[in-house]
C-alpha positions as CSV (number, residue, x, y, z in Angstrom):
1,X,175.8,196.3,115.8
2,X,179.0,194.0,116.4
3,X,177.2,192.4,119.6
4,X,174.1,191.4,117.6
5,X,176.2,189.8,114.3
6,X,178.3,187.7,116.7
7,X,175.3,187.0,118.8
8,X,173.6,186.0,115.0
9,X,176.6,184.3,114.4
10,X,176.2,182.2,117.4
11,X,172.9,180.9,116.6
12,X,173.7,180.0,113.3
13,X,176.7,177.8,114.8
14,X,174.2,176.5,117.1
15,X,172.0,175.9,114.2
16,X,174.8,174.5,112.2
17,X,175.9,172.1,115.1
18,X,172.4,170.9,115.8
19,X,172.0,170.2,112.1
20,X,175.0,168.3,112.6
21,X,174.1,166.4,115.8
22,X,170.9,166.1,113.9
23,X,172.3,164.2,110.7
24,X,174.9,162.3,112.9
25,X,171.9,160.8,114.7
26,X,169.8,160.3,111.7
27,X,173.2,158.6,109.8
28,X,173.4,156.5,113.4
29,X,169.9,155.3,113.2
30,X,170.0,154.5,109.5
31,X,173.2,151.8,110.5
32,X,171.4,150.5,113.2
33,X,168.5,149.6,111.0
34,X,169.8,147.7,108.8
35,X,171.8,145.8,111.5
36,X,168.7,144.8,112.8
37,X,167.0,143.8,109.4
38,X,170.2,141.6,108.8
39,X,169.7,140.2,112.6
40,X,166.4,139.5,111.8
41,X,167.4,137.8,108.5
42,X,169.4,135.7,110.4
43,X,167.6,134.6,113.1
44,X,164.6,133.7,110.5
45,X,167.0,131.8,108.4
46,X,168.7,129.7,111.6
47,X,165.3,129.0,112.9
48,X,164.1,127.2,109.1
49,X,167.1,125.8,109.2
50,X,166.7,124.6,112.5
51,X,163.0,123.4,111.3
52,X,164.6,121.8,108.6
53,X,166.8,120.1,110.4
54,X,163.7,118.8,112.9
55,X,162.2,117.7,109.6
56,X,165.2,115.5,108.5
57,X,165.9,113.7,111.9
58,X,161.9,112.9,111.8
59,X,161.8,111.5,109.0
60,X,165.3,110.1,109.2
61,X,163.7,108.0,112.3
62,X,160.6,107.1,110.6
63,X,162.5,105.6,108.0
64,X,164.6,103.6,109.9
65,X,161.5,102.8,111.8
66,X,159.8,101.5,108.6
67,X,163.2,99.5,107.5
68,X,163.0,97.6,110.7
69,X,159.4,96.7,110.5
70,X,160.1,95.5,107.0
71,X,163.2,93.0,108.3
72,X,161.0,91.8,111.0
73,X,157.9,90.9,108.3
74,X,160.8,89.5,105.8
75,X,162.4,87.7,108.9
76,X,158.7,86.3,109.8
77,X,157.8,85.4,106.3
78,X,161.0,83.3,106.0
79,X,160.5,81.5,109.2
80,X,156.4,81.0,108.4
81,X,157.8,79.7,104.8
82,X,159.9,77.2,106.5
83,X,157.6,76.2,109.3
84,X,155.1,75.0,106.2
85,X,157.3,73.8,104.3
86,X,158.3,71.4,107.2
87,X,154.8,70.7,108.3
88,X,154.0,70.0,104.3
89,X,156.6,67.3,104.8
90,X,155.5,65.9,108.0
91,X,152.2,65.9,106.7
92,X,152.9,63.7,103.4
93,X,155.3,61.6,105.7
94,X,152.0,61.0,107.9
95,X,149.7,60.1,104.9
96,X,151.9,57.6,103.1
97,X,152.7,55.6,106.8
98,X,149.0,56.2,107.1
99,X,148.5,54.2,103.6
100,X,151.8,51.8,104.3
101,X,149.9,50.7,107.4
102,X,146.3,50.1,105.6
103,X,148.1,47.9,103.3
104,X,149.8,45.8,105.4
105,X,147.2,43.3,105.7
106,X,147.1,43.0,102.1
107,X,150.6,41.8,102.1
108,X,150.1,39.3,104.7
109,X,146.9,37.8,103.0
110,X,149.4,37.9,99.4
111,X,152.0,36.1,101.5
112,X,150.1,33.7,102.4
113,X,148.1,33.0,99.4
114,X,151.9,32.6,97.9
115,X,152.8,30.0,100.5
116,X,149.7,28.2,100.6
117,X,150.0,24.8,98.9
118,X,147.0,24.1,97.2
119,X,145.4,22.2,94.0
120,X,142.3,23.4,94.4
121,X,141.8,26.5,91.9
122,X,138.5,27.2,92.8
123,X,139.9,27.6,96.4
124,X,142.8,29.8,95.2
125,X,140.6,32.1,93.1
126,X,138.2,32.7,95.9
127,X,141.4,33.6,98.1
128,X,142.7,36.3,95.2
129,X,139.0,37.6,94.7
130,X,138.9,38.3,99.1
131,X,142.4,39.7,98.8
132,X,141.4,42.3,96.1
133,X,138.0,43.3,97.6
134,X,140.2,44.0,100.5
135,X,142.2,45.9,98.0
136,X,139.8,48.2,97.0
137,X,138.1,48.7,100.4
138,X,141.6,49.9,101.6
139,X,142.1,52.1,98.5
140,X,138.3,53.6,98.9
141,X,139.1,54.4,102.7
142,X,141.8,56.9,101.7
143,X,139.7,58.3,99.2
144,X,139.7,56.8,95.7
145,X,136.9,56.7,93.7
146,X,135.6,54.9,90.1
147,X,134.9,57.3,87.4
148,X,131.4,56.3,86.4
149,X,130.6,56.0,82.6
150,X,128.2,53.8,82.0
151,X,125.4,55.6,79.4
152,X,127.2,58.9,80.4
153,X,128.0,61.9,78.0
154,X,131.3,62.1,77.0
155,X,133.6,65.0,79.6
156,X,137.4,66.0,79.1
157,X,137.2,66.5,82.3
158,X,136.7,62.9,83.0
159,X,137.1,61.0,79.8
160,X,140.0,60.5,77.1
161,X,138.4,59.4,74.1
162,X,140.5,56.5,72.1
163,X,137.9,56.0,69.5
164,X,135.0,56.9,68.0
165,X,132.2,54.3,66.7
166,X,129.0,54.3,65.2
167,X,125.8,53.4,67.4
168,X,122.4,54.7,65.9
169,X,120.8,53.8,69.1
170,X,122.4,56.0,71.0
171,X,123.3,60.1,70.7
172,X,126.6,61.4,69.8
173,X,129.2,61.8,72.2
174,X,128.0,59.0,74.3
175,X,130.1,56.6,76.1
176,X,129.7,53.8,74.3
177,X,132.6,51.6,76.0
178,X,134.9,51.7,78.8
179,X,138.3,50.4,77.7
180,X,140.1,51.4,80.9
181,X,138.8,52.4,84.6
182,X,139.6,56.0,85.6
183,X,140.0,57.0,89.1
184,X,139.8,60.2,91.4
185,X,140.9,60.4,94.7
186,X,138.7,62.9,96.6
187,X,137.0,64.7,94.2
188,X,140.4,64.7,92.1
189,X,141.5,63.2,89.1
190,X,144.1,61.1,89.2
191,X,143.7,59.0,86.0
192,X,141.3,60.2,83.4
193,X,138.3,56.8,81.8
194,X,140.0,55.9,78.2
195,X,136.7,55.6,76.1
196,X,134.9,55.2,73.2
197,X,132.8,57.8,72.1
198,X,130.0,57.6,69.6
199,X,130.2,59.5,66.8
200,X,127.3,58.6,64.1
């Protein structure tokens, strides 16, 4: 009888201390897992921020990209401004030696219409007559034109009406006299016809 309660007694210690081993490994593994979870946490968390990171230093370098593009366009447009600018200049600077030289002539042909002694005034108003067709030809070989208004409707675009008359033979807003010549130069108005308009 005393044999088989200590031998009962055993296996319950065994029992007992298998329990124990038991829980000890169970209390074990439940550490370890949430030691892993919190690894896991952080290697999840280092790699976004490592993404992030990435990310930033991307765009970071596309910016700076885009900022340098932009300087070189501004730099550009500053030199192509004064490049034109410059040629603008040399390009009026060309025209008016240009029109300088085509007049020339004309100031020889005044000098010596001015130093030429002479008592004949038919001869001396046939000289001033050449000298201004010369005039005009030079001013219609760089471009400048006579408004025409003979028998035309009055335009604003053209015309600057002065007066208005009456003329019942002809329709309203007709020319009906030129009081001074208007010019274009190329297409261009430069001096707009003073007129009179009719107005019955």
């Amino acid at each position: 009888m005393k044999k088989k309660d200590e031998q009962k007694m055993e296996e319950m210690k065994q029992e007992i201390n298998e329990a124990e081993a038991a829980a000890e490994d169970a209390a074990e593994g439940s550490e370890e897992e949430p030691a892993d979870e919190a690894e896991a946490e952080d290697t999840a968390a280092q790699e976004e921020i490592e993404a992030l990171k990435s990310q930033v230093e991307k765009l970071t370098s596309d910016l700076q990209e885009k900022k340098d593009r932009l300087l070189r366009l501004q730099a550009d447009f500053d030199n192509f401004r004064r490049r034109s600018a410059k040629e603008r200049e040399e390009i009026a600077s060309v025209v008016t030696q240009n029109f300088c030289k085509d007049m020339l002539p004309l100031l020889d042909n005044f000098e010596r219409a001015m130093a030429a002694e002479t008592k004949d005034a038919a001869a001396f108003q046939k000289g001033v007559e050449m000298i201004f067709t010369q005039f005009q030809e030079i001013l219609k070989k760089n471009g400048l034109e006579h408004i025409e208004v003979e028998g035309k409707k009055f335009d604003p675009n053209f015309h600057q009406a002065v007066m208005r008359v009456e003329d019942p033979d002809k329709e309203d807003d007709t020319v009906a006299q030129e009081l001074q010549k208007g010019y274009m130069v190329k297409g261009r108005v430069i001096r707009p016809s003073m007129v009179q308009v009719v107005s019955n």
